[in-house]
MIFIFI-799336 format. One line per field, with one value per residue (C-alpha): residue number from 1; x, y, z. Coordinates in nm, 2 decimals, m for minus. Layout:
N
n = (NUM  ...)
px = (X  ...)
py = (Y  ...)
pz = (Z  ...)
This chain:
380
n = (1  2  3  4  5  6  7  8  9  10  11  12  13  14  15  16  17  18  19  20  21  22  23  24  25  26  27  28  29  30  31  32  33  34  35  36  37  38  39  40  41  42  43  44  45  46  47  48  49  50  51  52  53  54  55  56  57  58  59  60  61  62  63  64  65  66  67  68  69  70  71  72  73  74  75  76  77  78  79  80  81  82  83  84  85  86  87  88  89  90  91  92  93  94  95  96  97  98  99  100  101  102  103  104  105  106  107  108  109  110  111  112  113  114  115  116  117  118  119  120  121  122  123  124  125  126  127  128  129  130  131  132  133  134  135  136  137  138  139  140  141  142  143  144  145  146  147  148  149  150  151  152  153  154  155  156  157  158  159  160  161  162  163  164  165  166  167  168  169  170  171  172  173  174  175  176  177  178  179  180  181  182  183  184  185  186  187  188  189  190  191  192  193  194  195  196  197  198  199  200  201  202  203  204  205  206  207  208  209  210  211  212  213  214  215  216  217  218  219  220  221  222  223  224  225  226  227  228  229  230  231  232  233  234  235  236  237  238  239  240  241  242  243  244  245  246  247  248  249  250  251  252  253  254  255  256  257  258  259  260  261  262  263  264  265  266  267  268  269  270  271  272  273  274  275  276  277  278  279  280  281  282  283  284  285  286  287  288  289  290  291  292  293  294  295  296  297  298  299  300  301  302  303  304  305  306  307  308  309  310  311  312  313  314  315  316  317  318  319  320  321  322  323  324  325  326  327  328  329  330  331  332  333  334  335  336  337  338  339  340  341  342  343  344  345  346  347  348  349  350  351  352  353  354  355  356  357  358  359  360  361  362  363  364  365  366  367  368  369  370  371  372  373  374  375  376  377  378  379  380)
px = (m1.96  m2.28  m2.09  m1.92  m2.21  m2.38  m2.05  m2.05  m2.44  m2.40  m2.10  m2.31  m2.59  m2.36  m2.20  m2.57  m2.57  m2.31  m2.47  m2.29  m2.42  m2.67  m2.65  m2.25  m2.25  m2.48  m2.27  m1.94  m2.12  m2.22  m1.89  m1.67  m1.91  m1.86  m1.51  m1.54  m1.79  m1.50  m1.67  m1.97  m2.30  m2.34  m2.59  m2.41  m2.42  m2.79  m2.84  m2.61  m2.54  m2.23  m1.98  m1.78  m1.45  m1.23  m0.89  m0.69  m0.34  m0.15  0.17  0.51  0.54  0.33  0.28  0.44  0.21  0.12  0.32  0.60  0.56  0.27  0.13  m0.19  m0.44  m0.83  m1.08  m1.41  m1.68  m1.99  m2.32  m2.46  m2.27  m1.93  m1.88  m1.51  m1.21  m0.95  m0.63  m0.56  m0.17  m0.12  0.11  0.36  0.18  0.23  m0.12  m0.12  m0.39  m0.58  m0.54  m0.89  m0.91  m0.78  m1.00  m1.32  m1.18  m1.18  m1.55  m1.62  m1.51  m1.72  m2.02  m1.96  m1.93  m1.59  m1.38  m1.10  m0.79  m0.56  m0.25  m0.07  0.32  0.55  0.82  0.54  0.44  0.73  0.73  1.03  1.00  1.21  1.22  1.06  0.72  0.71  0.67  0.48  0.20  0.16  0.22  m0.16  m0.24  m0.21  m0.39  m0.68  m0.70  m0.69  m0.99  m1.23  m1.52  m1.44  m1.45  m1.69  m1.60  m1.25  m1.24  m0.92  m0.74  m0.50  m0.47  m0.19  m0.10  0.21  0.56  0.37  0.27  0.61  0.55  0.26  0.29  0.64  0.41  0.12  0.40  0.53  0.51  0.30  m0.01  0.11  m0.19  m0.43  m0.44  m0.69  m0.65  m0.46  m0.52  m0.21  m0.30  0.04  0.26  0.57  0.82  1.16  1.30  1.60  1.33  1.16  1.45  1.56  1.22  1.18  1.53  1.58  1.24  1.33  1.08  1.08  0.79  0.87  1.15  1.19  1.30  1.03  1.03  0.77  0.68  0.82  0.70  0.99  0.89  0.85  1.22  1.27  0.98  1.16  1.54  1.36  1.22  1.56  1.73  1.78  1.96  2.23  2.54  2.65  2.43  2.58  2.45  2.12  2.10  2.27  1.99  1.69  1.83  1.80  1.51  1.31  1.47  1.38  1.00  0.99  1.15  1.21  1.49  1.65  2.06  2.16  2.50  2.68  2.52  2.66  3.00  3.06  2.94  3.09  3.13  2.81  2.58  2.82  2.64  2.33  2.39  2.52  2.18  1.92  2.07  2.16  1.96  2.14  1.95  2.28  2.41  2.19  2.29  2.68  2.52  2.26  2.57  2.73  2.40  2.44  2.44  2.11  1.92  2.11  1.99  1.63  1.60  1.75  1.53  1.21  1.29  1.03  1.21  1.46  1.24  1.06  0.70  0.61  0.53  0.27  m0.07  m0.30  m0.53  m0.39  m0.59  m0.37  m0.53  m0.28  m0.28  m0.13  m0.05  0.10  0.39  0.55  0.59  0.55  0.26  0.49  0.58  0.22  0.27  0.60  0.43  0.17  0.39  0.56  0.35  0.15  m0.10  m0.44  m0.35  m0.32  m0.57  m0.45  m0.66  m0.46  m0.69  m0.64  m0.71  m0.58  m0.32  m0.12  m0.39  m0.64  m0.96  m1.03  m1.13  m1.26  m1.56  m1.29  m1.17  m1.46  m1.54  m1.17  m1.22  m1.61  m1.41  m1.12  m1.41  m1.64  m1.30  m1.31  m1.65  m1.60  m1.32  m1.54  m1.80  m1.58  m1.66  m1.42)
py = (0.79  0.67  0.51  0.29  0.20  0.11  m0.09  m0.31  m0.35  m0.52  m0.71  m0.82  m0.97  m1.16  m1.31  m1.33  m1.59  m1.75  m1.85  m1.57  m1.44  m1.18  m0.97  m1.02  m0.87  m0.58  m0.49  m0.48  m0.22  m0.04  m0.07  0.03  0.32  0.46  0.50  0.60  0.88  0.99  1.19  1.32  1.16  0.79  0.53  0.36  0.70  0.70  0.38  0.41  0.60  0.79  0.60  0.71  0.83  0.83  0.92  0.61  0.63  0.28  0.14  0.17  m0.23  m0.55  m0.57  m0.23  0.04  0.29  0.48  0.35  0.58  0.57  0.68  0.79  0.64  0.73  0.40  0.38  0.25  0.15  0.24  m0.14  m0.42  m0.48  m0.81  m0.78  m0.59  m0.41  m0.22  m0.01  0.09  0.42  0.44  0.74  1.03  1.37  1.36  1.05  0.89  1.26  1.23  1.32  1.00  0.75  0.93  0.86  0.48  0.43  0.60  0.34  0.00  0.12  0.15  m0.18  m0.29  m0.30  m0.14  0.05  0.14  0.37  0.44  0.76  0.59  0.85  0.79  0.77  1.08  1.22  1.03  0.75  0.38  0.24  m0.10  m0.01  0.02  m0.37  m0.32  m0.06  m0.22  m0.54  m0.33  m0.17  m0.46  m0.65  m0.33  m0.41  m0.75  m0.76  m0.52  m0.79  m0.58  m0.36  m0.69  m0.99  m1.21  m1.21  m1.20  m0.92  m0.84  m0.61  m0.37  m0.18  0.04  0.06  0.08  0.00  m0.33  m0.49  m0.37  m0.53  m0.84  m0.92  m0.78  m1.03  m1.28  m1.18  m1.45  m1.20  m1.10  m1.39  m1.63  m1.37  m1.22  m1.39  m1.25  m0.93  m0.69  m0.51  m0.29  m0.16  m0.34  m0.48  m0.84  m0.77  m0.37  m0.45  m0.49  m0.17  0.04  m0.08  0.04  0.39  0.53  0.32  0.24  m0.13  m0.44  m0.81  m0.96  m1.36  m1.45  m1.11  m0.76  m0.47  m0.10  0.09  0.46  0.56  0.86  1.02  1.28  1.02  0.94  1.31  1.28  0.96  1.16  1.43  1.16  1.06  1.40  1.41  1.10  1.16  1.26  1.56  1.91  2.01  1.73  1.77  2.12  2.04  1.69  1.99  2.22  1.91  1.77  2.12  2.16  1.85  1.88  2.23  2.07  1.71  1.77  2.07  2.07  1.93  1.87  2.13  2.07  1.71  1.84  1.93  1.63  1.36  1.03  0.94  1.18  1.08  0.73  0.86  1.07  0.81  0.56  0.83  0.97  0.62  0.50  0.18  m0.13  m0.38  m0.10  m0.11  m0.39  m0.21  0.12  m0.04  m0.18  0.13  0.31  0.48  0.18  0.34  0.28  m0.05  m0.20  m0.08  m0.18  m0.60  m0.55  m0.47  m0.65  m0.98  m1.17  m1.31  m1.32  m1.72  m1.57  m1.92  m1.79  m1.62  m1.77  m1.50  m1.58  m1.26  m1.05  m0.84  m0.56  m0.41  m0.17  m0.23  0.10  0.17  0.39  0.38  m0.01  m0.21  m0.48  m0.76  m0.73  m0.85  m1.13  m1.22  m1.21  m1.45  m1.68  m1.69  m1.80  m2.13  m2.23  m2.08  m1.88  m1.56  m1.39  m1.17  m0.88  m0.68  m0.42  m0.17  0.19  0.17  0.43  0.26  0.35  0.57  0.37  0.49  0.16  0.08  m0.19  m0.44  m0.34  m0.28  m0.62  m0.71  m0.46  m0.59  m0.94  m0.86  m0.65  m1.00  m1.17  m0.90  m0.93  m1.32  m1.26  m0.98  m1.31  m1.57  m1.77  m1.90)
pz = (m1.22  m1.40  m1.65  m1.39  m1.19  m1.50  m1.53  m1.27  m1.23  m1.61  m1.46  m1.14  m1.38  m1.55  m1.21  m1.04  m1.34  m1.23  m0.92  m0.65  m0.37  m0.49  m0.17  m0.14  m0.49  m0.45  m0.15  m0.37  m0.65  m0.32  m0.22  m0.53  m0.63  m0.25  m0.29  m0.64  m0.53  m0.25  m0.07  m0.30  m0.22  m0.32  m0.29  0.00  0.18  0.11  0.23  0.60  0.88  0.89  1.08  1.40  1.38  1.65  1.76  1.95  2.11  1.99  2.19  1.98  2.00  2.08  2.44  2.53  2.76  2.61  2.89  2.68  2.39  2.14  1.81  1.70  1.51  1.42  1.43  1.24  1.37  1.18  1.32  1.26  1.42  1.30  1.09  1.05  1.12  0.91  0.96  0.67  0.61  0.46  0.19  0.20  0.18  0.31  0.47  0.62  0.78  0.67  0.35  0.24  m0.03  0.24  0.50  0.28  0.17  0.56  0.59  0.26  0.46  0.78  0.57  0.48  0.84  0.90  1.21  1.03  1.24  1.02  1.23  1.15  1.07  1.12  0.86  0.61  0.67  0.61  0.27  0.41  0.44  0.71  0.86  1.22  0.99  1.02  1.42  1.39  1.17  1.41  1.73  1.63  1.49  1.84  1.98  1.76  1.82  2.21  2.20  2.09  2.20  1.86  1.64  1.81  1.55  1.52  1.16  1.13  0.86  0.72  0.43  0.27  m0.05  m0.30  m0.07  0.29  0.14  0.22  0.60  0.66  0.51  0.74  1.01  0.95  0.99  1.32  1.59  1.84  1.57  1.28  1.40  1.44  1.09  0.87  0.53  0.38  0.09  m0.11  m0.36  m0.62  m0.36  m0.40  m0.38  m0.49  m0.37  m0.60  m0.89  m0.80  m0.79  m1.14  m1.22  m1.10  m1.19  m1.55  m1.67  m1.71  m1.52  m1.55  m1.65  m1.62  m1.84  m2.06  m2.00  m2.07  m2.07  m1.89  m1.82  m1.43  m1.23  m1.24  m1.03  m0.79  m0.71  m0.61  m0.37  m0.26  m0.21  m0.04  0.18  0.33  0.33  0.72  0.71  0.50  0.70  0.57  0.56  0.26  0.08  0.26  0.06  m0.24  m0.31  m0.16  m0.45  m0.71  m0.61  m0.62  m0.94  m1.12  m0.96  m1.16  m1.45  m1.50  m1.77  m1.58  m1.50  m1.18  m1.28  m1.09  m0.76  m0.77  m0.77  m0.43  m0.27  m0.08  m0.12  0.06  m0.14  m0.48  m0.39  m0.38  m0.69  m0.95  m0.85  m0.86  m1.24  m1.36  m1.66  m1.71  m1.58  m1.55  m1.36  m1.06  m0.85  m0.78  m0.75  m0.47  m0.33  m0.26  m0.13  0.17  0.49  0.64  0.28  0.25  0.60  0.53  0.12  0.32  0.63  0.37  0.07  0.05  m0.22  0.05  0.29  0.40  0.27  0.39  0.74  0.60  0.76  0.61  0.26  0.04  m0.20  m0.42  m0.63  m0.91  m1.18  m1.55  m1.60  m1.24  m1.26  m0.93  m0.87  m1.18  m1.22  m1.26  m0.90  m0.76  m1.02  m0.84  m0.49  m0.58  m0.73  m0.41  m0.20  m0.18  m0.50  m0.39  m0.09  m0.29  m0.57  m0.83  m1.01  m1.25  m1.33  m1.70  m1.57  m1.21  m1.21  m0.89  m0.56  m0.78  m0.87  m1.21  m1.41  m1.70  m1.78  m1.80  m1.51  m1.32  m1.37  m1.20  m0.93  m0.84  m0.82  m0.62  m0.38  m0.37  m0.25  0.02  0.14  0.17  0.40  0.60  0.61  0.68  0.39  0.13)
């Protein structure tokens, strides 16, 4: 902790040289050794009031009652007046919104005089992404913004991590919030699903023109089978995948051989992606996923999507060493969009959402925080 303070103070002087905003940049080595600090003391905590947390009902689309259906969601208030707003996306995580790191992130922005809404996504929660995320996300975005008491300025803005990054971005370009959303922040998100799923079950990413080999989670794709276990047809292969996946979470090597035998043809499909190590393999065995997986992987995927609806300035925060979605995807988002509508910090040390930088990138994290600020000020 003092090592990283001491970091970005020596990387402040250097920018206060520059010519920056000193207080802008004070704020963002407040900011960055809050969250680092969790929920130990800091100086941030020192220096504010502990904000308000409170729990919200949200409507299950834009301009539905809440009488409708609804999901919960817990808003921060700061204590001084609010400059900006911010809806922060979980990623998928058993906790949720409650996870106690996302818990003190949101506690973090407040401090900083943001309104935080974290809405508790459902499917996330139980560690799935499905396509109804996307309404979702701008169903509590619209919430947020048509209580302009919570944000006098206007300035709102979205914020996601790793798979929930695809969500929110074709939320902030839905015609009913689209307008409304001023910048967004994705941090280890994603642009192509077909790239990411390469990835995570063969180790293989492109990074422009050439093929590399990185280092996956592999745990991680049993957490994502177990995530989709109730939708699979079949209860036997519900059992037979529970059986795998517990096994390979014990052991990542152990057999699973003989549970695949008595599957079906559904499950088989499942099977042959999820043990498949063969990279010009993994378009056919996406083909032949099971339809539910199909339709969400095409109603998620941003690589065939018109990313040119996208209104909002975009602040993408990414780890080199990430091992769940590979760096090269933020590249490929970027590139994507319009020249100068998105910024880019790939950051050594950032182990996909954990902020555990370096000096290096300290530095790229106190940057990526300034570009932040300036969209919590309105000034670009």
């Amino acid at each position: 902790m003092r090592f990283f303070l001491f970091s970005l103070l020596l990387v402040l002087m250097m920018n206060l040289i520059g010519g920056c905003s000193p207080r802008r940049g004070y704020e963002a080595v407040l900011l960055l050794g809050d969250v680092s600090a969790g929920e130990e003391p800091s100086r941030l905590k020192a220096k504010t009031a502990e904000p308000a947390r409170i729990q919200v009902r949200i409507p299950v689309a834009p301009g539905f009652p809440v009488a409708a259906g609804f999901y919960g969601a817990d808003l921060y208030l700061p204590q001084e007046p609010v400059k900006a707003g911010m809806l922060v996306v979980p990623g998928v995580a058993e906790e949720g919104k409650d996870d106690p790191r996302l818990v003190a992130f949101a506690y973090s922005l407040a401090r900083m005089r943001f309104a935080v809404l974290v809405p508790e996504l459902e499917s996330m929660h139980r560690l799935e992404v499905r396509a109804e995320n996307t309404d979702e996300v701008a169903a509590a975005f619209a919430w947020f913004r048509n209580r302009t008491e919570l944000v006098p300025t206007g300035h709102l803005g979205m914020m996601a991590f790793s798979y929930a990054v695809g969500p929110t971005l074709l939320a902030a370009m839905a015609p009913e919030v689209g307008e409304d959303v001023g910048f967004a922040v994705g941090v280890g998100g994603y642009y192509d699903l077909h790239a990411v799923m390469t990835f995570f079950t063969t180790g293989w990413f492109h990074d422009g023109d050439d093929w590399q080999r990185g280092d996956p989670n592999r745990y991680g794709k049993w957490v994502f089978v177990e995530g989709n276990l109730d939708r699979l047809a079949e209860e036997g292969d519900r059992r037979r995948f529970q059986t795998m996946a517990e096994r390979r979470k014990e052991n990542l090597d152990a057999p699973i051989e003989d549970l695949a035998l008595g599957l079906s043809e559904e499950g088989k499909a499942l099977y042959r992606f999820i043990v498949n190590e063969d990279r010009e393999r993994v378009p056919a065995l996406i083909a032949n996923l099971p339809e539910f997986l199909r339709r969400d992987i095409g109603a998620l995927n941003l690589a065939d999507k018109d990313l040119q609806k996208l209104q909002a300035r975009l602040i993408l925060i990414h780890g080199l060493d990430d091992p769940i979605i590979p760096h090269s995807e933020s590249r490929k988002l970027k590139a994507a969009l319009p020249a100068g509508q998105a910024d880019l910090f790939l950051v050594r040390g950032l182990m996909h959402v954990d902020v555990m930088p370096g000096i290096i990138g300290s530095w790229r994290m106190w940057r990526a925080v300034m570009a932040l600020l300036r969209e919590r000020d309105g000034v670009r």
